[in-house]
N, CA, C and O atoms as a GROMACS GRO file, in nm:
protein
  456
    1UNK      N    1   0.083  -0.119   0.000
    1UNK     CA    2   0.000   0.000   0.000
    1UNK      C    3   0.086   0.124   0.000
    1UNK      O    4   0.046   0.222  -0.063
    2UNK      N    5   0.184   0.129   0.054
    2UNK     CA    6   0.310   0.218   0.056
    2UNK      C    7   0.385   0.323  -0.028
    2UNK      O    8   0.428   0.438  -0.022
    3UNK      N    9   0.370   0.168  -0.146
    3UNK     CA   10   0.407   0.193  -0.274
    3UNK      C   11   0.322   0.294  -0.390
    3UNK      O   12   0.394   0.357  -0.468
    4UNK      N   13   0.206   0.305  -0.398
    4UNK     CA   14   0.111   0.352  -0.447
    4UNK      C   15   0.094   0.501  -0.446
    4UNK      O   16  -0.016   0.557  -0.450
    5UNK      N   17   0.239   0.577  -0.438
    5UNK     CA   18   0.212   0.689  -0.422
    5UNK      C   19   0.126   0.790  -0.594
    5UNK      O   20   0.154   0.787  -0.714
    6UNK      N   21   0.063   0.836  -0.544
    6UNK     CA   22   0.040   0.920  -0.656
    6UNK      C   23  -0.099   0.821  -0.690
    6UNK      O   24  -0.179   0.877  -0.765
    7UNK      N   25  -0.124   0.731  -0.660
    7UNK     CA   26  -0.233   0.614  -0.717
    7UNK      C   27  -0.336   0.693  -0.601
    7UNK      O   28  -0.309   0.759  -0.501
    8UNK      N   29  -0.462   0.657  -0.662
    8UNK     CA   30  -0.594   0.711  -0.601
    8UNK      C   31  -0.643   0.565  -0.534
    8UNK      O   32  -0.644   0.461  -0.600
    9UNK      N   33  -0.675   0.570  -0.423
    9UNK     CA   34  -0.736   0.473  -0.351
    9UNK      C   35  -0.851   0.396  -0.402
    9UNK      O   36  -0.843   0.276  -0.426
   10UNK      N   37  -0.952   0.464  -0.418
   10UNK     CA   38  -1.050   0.429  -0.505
   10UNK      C   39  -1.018   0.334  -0.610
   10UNK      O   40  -1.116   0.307  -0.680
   11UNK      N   41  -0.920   0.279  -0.639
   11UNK     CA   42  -0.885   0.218  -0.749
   11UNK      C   43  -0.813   0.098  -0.691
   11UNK      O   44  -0.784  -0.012  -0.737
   12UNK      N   45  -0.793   0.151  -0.583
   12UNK     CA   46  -0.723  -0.019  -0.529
   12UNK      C   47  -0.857  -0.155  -0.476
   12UNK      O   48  -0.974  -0.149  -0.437
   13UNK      N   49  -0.770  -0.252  -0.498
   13UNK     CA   50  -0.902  -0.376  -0.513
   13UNK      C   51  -0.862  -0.462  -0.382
   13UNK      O   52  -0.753  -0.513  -0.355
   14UNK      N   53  -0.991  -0.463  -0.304
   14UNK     CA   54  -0.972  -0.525  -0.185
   14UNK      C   55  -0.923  -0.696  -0.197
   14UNK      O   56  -0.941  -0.736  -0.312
   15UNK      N   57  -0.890  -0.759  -0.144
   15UNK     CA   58  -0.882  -0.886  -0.157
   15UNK      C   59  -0.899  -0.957  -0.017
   15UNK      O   60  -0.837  -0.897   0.071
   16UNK      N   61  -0.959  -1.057   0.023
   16UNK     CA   62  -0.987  -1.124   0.138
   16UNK      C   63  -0.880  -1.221   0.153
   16UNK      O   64  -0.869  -1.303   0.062
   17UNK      N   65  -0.762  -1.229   0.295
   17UNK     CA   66  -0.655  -1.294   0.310
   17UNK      C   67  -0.680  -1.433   0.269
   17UNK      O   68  -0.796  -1.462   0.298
   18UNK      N   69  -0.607  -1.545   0.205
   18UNK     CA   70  -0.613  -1.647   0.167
   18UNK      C   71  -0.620  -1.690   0.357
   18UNK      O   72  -0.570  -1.636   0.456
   19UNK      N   73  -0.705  -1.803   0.339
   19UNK     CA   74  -0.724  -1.871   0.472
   19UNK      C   75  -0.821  -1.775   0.593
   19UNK      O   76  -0.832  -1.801   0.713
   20UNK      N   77  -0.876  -1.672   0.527
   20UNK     CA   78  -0.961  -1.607   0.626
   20UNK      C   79  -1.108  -1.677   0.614
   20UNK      O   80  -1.165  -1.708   0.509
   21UNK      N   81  -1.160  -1.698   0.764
   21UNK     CA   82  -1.201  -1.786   0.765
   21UNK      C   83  -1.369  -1.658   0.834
   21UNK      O   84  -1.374  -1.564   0.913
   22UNK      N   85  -1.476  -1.734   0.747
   22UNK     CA   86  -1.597  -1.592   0.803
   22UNK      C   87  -1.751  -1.674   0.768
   22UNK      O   88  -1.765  -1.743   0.667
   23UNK      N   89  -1.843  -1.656   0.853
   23UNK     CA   90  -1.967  -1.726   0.841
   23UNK      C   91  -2.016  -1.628   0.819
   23UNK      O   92  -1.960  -1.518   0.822
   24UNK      N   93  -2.210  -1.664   0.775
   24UNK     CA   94  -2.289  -1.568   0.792
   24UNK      C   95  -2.395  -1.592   0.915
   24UNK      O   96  -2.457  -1.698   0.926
   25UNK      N   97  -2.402  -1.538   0.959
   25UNK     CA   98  -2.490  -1.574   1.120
   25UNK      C   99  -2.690  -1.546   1.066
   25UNK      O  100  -2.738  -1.490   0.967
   26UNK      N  101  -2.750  -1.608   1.174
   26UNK     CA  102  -2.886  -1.595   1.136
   26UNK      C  103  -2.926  -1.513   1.105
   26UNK      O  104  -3.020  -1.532   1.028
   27UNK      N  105  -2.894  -1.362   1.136
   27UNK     CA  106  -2.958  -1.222   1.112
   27UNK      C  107  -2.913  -1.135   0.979
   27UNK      O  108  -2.929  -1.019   0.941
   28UNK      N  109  -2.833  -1.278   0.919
   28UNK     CA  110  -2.750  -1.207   0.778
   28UNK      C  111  -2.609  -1.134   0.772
   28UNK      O  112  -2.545  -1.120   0.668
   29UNK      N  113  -2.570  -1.089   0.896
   29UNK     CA  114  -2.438  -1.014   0.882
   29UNK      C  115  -2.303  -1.159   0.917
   29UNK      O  116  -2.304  -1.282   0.918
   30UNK      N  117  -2.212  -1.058   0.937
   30UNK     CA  118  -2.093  -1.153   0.878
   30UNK      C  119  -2.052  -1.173   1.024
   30UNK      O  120  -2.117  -1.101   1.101
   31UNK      N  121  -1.952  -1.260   1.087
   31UNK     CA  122  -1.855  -1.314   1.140
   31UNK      C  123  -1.752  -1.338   1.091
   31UNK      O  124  -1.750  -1.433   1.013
   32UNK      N  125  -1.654  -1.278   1.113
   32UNK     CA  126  -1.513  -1.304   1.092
   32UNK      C  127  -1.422  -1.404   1.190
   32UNK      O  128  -1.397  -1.358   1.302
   33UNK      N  129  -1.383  -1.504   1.166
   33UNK     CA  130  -1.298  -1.614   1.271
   33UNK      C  131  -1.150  -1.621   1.236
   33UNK      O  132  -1.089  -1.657   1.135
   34UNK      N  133  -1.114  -1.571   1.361
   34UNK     CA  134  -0.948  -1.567   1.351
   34UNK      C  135  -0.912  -1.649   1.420
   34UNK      O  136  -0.941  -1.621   1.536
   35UNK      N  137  -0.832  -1.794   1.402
   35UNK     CA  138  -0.782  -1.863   1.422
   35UNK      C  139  -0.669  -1.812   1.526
   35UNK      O  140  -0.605  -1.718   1.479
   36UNK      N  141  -0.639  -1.840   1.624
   36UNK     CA  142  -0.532  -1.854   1.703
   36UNK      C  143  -0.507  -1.989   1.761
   36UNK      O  144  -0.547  -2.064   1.850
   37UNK      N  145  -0.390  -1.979   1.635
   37UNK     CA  146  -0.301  -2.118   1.623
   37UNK      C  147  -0.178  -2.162   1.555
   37UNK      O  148  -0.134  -2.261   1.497
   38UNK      N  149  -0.142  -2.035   1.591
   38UNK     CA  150   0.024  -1.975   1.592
   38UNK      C  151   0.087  -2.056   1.729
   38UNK      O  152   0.019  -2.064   1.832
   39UNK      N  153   0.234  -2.121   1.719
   39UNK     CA  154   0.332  -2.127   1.819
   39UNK      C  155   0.290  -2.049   1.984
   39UNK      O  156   0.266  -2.084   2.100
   40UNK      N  157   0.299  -1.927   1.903
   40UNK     CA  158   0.293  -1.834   2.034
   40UNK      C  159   0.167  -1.830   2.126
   40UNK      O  160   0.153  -1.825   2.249
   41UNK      N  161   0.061  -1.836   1.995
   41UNK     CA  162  -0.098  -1.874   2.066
   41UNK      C  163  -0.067  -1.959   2.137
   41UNK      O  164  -0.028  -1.922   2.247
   42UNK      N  165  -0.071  -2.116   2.109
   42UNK     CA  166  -0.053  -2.200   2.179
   42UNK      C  167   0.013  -2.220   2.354
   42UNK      O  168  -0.025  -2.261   2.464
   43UNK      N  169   0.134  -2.157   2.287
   43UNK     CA  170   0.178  -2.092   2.417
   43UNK      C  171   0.076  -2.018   2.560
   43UNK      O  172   0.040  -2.070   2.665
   44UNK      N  173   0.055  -1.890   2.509
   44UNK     CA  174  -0.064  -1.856   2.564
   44UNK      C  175  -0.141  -1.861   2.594
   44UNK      O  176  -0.177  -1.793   2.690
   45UNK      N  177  -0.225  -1.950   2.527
   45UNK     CA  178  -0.329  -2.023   2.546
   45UNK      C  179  -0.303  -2.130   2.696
   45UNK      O  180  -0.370  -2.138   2.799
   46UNK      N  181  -0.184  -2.197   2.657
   46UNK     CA  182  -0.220  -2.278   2.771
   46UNK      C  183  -0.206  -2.211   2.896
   46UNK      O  184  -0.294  -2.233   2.979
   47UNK      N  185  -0.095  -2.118   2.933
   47UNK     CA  186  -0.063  -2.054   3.068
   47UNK      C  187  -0.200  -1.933   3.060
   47UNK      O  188  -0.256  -1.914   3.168
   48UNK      N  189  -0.247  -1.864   2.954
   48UNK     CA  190  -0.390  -1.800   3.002
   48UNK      C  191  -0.485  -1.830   2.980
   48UNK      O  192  -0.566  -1.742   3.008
   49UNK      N  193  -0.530  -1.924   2.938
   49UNK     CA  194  -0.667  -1.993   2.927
   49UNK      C  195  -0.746  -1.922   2.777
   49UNK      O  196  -0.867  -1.933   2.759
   50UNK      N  197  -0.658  -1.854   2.683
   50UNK     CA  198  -0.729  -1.787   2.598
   50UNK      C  199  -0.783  -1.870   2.493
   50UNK      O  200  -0.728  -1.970   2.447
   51UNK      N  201  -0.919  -1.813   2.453
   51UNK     CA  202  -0.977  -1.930   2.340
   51UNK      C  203  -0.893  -1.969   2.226
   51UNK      O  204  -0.788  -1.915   2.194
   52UNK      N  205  -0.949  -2.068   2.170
   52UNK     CA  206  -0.879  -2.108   2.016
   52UNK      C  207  -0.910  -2.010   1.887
   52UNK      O  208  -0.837  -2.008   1.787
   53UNK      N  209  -1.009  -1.942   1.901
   53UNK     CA  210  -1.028  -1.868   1.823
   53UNK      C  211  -1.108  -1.715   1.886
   53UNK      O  212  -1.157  -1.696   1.997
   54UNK      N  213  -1.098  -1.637   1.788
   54UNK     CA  214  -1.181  -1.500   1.800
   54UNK      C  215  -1.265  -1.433   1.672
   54UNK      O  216  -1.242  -1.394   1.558
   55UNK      N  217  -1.354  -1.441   1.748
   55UNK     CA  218  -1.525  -1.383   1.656
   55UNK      C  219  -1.512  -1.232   1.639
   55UNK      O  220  -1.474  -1.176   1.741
   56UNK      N  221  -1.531  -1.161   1.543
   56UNK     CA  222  -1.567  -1.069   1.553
   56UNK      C  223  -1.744  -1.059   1.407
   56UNK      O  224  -1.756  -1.105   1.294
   57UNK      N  225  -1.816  -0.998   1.474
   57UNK     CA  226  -1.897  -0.927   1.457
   57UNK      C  227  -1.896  -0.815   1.365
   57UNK      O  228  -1.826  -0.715   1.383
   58UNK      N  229  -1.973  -0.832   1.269
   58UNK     CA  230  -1.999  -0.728   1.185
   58UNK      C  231  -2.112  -0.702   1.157
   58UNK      O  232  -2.196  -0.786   1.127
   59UNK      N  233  -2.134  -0.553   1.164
   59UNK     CA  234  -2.295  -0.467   1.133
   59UNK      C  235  -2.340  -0.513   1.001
   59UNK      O  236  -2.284  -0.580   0.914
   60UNK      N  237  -2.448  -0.462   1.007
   60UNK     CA  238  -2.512  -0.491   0.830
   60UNK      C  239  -2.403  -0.407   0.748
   60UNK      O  240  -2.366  -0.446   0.637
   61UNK      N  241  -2.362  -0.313   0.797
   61UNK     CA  242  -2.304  -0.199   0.703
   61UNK      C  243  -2.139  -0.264   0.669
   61UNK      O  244  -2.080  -0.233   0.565
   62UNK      N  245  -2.088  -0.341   0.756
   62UNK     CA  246  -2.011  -0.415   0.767
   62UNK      C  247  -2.018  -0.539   0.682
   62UNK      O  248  -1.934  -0.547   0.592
   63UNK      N  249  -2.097  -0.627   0.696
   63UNK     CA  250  -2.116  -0.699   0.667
   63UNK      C  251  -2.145  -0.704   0.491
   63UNK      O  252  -2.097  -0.792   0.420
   64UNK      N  253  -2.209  -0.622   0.452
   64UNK     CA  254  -2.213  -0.565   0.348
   64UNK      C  255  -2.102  -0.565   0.234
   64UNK      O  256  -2.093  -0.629   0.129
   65UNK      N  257  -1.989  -0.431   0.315
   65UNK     CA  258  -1.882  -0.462   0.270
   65UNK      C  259  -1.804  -0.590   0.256
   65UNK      O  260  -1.744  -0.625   0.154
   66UNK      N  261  -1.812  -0.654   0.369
   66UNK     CA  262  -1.675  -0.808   0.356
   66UNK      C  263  -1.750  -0.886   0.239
   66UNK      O  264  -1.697  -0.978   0.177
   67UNK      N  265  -1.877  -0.840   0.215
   67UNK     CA  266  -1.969  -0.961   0.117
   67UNK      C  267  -1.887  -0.897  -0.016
   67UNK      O  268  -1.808  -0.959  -0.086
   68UNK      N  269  -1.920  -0.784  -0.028
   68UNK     CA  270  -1.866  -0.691  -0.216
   68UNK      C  271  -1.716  -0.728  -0.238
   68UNK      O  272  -1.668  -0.728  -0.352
   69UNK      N  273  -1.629  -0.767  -0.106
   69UNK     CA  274  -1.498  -0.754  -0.107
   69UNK      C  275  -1.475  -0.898  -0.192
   69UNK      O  276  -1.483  -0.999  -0.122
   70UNK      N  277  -1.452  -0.915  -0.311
   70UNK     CA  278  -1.487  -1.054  -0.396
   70UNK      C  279  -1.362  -1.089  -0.467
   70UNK      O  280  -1.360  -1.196  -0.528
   71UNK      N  281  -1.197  -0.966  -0.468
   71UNK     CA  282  -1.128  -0.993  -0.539
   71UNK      C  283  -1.131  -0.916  -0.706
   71UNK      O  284  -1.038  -0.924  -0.786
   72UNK      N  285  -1.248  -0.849  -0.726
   72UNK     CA  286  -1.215  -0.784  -0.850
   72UNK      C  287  -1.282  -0.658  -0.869
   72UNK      O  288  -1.274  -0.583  -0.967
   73UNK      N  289  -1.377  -0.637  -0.720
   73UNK     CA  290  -1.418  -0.480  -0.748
   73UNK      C  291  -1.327  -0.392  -0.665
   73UNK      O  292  -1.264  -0.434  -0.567
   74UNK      N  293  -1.324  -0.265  -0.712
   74UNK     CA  294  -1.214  -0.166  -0.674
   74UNK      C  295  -1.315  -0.088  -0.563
   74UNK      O  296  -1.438  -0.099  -0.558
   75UNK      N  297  -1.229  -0.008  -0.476
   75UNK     CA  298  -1.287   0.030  -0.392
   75UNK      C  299  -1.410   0.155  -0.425
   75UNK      O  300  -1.513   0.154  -0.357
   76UNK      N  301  -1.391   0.251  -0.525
   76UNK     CA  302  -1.488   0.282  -0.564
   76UNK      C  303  -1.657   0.228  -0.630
   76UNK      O  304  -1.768   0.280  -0.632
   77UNK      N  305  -1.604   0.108  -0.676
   77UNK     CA  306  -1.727   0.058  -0.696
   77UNK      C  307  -1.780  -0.049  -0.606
   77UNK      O  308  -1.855  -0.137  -0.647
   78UNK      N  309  -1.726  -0.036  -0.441
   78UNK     CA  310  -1.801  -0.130  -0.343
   78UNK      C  311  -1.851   0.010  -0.355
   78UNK      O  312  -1.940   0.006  -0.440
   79UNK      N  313  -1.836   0.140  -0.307
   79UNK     CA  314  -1.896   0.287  -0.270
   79UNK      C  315  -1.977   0.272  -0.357
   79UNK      O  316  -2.083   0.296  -0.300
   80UNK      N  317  -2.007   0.237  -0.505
   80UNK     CA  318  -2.148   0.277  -0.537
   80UNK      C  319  -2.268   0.169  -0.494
   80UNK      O  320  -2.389   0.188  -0.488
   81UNK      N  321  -2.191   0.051  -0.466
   81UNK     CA  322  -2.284  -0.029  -0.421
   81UNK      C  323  -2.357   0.007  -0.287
   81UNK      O  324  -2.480   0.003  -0.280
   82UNK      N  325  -2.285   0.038  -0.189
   82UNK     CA  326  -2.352   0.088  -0.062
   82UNK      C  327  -2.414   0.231  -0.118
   82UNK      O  328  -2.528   0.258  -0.081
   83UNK      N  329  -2.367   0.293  -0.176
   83UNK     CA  330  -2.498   0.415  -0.185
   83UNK      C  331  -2.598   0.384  -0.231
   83UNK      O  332  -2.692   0.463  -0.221
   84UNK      N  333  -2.619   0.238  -0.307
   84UNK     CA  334  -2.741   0.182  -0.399
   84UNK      C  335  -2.792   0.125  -0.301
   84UNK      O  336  -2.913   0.112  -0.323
   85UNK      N  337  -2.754   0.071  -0.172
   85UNK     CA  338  -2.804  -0.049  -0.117
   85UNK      C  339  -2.869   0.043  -0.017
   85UNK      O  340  -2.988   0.070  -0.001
   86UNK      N  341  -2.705   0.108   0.080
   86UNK     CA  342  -2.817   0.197   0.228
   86UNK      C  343  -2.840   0.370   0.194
   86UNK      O  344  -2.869   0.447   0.286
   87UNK      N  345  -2.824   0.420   0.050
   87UNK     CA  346  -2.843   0.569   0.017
   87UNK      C  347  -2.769   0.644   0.140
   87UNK      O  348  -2.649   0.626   0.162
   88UNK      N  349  -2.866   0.745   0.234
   88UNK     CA  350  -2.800   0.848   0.315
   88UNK      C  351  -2.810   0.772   0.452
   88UNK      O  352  -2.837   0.843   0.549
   89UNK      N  353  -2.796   0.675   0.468
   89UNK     CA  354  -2.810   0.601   0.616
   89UNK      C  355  -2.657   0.591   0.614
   89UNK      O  356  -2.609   0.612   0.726
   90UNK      N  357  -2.528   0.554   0.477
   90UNK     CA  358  -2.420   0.501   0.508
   90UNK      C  359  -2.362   0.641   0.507
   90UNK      O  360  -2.242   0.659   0.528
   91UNK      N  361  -2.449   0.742   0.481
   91UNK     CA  362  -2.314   0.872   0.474
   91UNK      C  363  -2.268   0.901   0.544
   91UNK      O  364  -2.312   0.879   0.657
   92UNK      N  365  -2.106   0.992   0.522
   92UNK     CA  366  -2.031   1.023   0.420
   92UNK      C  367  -1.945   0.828   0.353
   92UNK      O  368  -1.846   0.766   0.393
   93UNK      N  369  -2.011   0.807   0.283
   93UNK     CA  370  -1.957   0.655   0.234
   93UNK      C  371  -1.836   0.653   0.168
   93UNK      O  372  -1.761   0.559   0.194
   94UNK      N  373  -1.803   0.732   0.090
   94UNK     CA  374  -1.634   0.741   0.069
   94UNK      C  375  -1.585   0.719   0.202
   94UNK      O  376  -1.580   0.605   0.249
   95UNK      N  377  -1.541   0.845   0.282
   95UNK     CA  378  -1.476   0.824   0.406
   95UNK      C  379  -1.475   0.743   0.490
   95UNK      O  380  -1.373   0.695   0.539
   96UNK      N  381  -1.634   0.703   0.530
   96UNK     CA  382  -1.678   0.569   0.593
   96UNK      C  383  -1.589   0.447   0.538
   96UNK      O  384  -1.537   0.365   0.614
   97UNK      N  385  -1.576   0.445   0.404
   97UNK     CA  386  -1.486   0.278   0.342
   97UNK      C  387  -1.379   0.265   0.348
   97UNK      O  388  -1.320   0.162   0.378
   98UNK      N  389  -1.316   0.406   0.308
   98UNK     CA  390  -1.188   0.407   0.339
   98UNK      C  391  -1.142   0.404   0.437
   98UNK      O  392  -1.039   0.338   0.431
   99UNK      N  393  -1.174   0.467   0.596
   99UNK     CA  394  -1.132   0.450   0.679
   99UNK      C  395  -1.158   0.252   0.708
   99UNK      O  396  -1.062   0.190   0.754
  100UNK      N  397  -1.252   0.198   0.685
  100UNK     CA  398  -1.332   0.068   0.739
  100UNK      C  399  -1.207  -0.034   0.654
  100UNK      O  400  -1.181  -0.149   0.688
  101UNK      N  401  -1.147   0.031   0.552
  101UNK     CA  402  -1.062  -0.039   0.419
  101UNK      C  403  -0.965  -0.049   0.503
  101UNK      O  404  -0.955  -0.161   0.553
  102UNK      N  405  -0.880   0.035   0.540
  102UNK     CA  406  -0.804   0.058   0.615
  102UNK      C  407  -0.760  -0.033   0.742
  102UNK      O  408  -0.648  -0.082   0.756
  103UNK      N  409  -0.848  -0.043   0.815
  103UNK     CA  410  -0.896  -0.113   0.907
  103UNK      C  411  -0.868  -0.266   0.904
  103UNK      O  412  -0.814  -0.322   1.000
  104UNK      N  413  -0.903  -0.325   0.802
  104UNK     CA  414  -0.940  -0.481   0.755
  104UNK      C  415  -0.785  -0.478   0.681
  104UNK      O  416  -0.730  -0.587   0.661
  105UNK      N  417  -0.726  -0.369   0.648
  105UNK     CA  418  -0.592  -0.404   0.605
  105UNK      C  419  -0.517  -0.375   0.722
  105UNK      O  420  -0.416  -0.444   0.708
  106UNK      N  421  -0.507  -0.314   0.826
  106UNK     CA  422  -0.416  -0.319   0.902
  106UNK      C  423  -0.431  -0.441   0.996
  106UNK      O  424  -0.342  -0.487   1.067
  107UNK      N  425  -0.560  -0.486   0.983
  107UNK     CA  426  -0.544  -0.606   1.113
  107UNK      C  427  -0.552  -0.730   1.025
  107UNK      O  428  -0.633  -0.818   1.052
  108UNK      N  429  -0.448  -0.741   0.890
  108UNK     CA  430  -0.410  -0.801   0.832
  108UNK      C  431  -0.559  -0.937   0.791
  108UNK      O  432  -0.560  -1.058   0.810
  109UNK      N  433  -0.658  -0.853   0.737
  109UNK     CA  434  -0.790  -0.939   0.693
  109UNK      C  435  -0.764  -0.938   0.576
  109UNK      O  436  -0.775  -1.040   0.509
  110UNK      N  437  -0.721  -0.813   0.523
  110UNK     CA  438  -0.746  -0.806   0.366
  110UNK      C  439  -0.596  -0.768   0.341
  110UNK      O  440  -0.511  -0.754   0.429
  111UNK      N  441  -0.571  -0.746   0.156
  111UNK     CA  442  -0.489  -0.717   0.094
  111UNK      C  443  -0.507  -0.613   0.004
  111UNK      O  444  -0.627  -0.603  -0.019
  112UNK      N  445  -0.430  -0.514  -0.070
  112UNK     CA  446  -0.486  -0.431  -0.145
  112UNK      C  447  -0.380  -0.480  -0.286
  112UNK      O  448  -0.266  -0.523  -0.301
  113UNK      N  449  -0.511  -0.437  -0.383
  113UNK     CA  450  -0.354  -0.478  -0.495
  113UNK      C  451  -0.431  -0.405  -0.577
  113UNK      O  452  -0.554  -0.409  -0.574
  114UNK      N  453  -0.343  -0.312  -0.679
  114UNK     CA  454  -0.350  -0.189  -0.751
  114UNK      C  455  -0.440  -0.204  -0.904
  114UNK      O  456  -0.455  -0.106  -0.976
   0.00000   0.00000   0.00000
């Protein structure tokens, strides 16, 4: 992402980490399951009792997104999809994605590729 100077965001294409692992729960939104089952987990796990894995929860608005995130749409055109889907409920939806983009790439969910 670093690299991309001068490149417009909007144009970069989300990608979902190979081996990310995500259900859809009864009410339609997403779950994300992160495996902890690394060396070090293990470790941890046994001296703190921490689970094998961790859930996180995602809103409809959330959920939404991880669904569009498919590998070949660019980030501008998940944005027209949520303005088609929630109109002025998701606004400001640029900023909203990008920051949310952001997010799912730093806690190493997703990938961006140009």
């Amino acid at each position: 992402m670093g690299k991309g100077k001068g490149k417009n965001f909007l144009e970069f294409i989300p990608i979902k980490k190979e081996g990310m692992q995500w259900d859809k729960r009864d009410d339609g939104n997403v779950q994300l399951i992160i495996l902890r089952d690394s060396l070090l987990d293990k470790i941890v796990r046994k001296f703190f009792k921490t689970p094998e894995k961790t859930i996180i929860d995602l809103d409809e608005l959330g959920s939404f997104v991880w669904e569009n995130i498919d590998g070949e749409k660019n980030v501008h055109e998940i944005t027209i999809n949520i303005e088609n889907e929630f109109g002025e409920k998701a606004e400001p939806v640029r900023d909203r994605l990008i920051t949310y983009i952001k997010i799912l790439k730093n806690n190493n969910f997703i990938d961006l590729k140009e």
